[in-house]
N, CA, C and O atoms as a GROMACS GRO file, in nm:
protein
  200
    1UNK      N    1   6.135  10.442   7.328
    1UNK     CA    2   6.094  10.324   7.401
    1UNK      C    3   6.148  10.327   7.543
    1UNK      O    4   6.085  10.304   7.646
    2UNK      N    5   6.273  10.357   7.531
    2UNK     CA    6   6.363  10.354   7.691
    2UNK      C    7   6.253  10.478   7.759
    2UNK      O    8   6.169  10.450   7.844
    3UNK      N    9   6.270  10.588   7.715
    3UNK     CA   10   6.201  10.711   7.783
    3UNK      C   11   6.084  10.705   7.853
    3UNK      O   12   6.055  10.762   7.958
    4UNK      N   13   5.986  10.592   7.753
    4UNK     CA   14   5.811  10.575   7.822
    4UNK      C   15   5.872  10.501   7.937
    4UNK      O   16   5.856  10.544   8.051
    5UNK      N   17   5.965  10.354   7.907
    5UNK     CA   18   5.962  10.293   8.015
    5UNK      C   19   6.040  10.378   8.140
    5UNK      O   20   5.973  10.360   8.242
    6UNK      N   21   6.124  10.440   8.162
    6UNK     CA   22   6.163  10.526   8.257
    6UNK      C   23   6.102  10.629   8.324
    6UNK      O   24   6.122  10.656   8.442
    7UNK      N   25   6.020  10.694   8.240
    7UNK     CA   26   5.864  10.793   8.312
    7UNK      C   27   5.774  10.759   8.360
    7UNK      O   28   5.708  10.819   8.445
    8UNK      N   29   5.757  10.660   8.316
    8UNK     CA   30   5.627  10.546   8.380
    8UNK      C   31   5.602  10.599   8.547
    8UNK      O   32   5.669  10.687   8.600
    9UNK      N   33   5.496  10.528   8.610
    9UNK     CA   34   5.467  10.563   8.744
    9UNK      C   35   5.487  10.432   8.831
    9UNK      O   36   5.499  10.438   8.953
   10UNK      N   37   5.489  10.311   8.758
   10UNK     CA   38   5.499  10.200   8.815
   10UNK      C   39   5.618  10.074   8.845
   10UNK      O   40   5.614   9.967   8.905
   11UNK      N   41   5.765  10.176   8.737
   11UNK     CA   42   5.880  10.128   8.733
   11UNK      C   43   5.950  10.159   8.914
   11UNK      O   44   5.983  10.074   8.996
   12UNK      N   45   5.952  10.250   8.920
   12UNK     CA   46   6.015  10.262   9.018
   12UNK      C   47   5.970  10.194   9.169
   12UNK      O   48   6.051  10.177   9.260
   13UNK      N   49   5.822  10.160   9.180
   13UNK     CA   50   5.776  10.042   9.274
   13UNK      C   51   5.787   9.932   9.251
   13UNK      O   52   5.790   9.846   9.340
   14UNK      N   53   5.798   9.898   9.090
   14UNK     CA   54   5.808   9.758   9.083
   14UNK      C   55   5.931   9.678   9.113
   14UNK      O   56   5.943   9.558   9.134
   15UNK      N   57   6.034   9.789   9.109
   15UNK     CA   58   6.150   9.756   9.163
   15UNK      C   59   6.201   9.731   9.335
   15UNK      O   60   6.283   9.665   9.398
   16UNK      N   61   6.102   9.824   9.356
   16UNK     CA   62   6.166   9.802   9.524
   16UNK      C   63   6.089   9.639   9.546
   16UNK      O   64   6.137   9.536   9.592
   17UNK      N   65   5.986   9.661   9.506
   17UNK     CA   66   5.843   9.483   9.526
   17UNK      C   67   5.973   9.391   9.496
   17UNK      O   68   6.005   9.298   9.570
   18UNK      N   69   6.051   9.431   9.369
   18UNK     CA   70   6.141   9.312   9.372
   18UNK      C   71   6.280   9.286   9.433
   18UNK      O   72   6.339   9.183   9.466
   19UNK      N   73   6.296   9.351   9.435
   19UNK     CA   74   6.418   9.416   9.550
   19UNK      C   75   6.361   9.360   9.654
   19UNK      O   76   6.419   9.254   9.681
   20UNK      N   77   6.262   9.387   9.733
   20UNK     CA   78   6.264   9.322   9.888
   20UNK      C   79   6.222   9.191   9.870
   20UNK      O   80   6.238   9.116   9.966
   21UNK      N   81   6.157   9.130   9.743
   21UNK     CA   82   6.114   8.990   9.686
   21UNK      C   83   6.272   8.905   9.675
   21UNK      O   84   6.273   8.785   9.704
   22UNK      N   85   6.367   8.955   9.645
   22UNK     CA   86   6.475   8.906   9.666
   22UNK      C   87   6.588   8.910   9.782
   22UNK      O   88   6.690   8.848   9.811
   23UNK      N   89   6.510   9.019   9.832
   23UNK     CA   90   6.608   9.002  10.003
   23UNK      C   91   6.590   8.914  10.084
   23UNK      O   92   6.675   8.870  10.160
   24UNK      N   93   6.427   8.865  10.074
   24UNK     CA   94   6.386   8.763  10.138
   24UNK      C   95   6.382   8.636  10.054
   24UNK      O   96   6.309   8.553  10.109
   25UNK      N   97   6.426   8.598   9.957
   25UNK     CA   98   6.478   8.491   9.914
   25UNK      C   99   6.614   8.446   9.962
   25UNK      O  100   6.654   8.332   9.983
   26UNK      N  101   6.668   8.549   9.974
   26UNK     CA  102   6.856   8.533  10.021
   26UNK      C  103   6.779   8.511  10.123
   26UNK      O  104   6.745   8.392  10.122
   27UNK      N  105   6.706   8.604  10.265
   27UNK     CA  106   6.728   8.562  10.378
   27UNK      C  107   6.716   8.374  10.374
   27UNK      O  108   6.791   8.285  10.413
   28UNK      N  109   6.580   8.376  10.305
   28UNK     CA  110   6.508   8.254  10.328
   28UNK      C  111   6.648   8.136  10.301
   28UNK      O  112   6.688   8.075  10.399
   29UNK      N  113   6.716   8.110  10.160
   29UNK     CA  114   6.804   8.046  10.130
   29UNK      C  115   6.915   8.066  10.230
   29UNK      O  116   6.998   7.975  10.240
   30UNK      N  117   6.924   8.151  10.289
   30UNK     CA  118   7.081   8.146  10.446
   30UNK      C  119   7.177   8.190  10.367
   30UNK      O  120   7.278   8.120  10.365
   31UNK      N  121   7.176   8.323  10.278
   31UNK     CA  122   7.280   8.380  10.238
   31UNK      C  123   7.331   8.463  10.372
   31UNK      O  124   7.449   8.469  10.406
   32UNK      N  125   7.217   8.527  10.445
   32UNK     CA  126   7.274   8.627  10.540
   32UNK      C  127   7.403   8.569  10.567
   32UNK      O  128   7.487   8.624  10.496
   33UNK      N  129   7.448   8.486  10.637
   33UNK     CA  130   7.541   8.440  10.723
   33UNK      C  131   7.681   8.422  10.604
   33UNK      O  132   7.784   8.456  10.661
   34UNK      N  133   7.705   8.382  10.472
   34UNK     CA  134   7.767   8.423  10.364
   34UNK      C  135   7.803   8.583  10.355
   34UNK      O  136   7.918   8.624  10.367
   35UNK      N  137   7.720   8.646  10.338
   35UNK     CA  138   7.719   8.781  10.350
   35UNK      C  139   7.830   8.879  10.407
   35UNK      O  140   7.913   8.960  10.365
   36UNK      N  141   7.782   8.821  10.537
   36UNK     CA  142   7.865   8.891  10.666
   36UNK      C  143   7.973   8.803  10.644
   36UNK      O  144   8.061   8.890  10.638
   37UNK      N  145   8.030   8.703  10.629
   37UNK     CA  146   8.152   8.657  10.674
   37UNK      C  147   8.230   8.703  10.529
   37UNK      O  148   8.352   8.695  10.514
   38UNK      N  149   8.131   8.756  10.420
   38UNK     CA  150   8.266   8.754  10.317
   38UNK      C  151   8.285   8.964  10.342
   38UNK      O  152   8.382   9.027  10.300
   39UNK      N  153   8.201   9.007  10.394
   39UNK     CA  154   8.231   9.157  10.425
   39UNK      C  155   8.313   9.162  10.533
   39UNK      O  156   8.409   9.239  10.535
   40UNK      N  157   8.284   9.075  10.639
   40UNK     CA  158   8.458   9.047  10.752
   40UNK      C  159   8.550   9.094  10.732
   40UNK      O  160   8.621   9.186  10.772
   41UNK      N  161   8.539   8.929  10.578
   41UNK     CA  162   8.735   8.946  10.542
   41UNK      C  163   8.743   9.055  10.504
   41UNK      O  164   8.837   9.113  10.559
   42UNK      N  165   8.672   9.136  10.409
   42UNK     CA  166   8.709   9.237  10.316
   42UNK      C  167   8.753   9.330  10.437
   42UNK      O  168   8.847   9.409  10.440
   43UNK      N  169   8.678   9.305  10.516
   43UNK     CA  170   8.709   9.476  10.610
   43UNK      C  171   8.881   9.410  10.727
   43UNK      O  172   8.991   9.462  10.751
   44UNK      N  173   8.834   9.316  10.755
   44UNK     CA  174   8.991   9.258  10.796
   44UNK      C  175   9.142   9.298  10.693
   44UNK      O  176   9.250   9.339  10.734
   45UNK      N  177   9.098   9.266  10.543
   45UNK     CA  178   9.176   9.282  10.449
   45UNK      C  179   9.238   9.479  10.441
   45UNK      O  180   9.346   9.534  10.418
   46UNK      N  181   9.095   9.527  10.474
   46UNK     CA  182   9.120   9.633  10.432
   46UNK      C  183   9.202   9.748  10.546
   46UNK      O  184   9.247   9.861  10.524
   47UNK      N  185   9.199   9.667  10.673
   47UNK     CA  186   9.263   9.745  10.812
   47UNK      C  187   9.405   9.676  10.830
   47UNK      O  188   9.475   9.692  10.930
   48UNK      N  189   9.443   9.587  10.708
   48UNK     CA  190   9.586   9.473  10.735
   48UNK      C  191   9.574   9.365  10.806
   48UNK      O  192   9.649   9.280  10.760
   49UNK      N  193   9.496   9.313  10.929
   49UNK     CA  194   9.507   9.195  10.970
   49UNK      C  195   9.460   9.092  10.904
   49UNK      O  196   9.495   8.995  10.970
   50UNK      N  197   9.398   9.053  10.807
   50UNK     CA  198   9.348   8.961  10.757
   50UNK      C  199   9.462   8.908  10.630
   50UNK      O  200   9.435   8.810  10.560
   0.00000   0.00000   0.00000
């Protein structure tokens, strides 16, 4: 069962369709700006100043 669904020809597009179907939900909802400020800290955290 796993195998048909993994060989298939239409798994691997249907994923990106939803993949970018959900990037533009975050954009739309104003995650971007969440996003970036919680990768900041991490990278602040990760050079010591934060």
């Amino acid at each position: 069962m796993i195998r048909k669904i993994t060989e298939s020809r239409w798994i691997g597009p249907a994923l990106v369709v939803l993949g970018i179907l959900l990037m533009i939900l975050g954009i739309c909802r104003g995650e971007v700006s969440v996003v970036f400020t919680k990768a900041i800290n991490i990278c602040m955290e990760c050079i010591g100043i934060g």
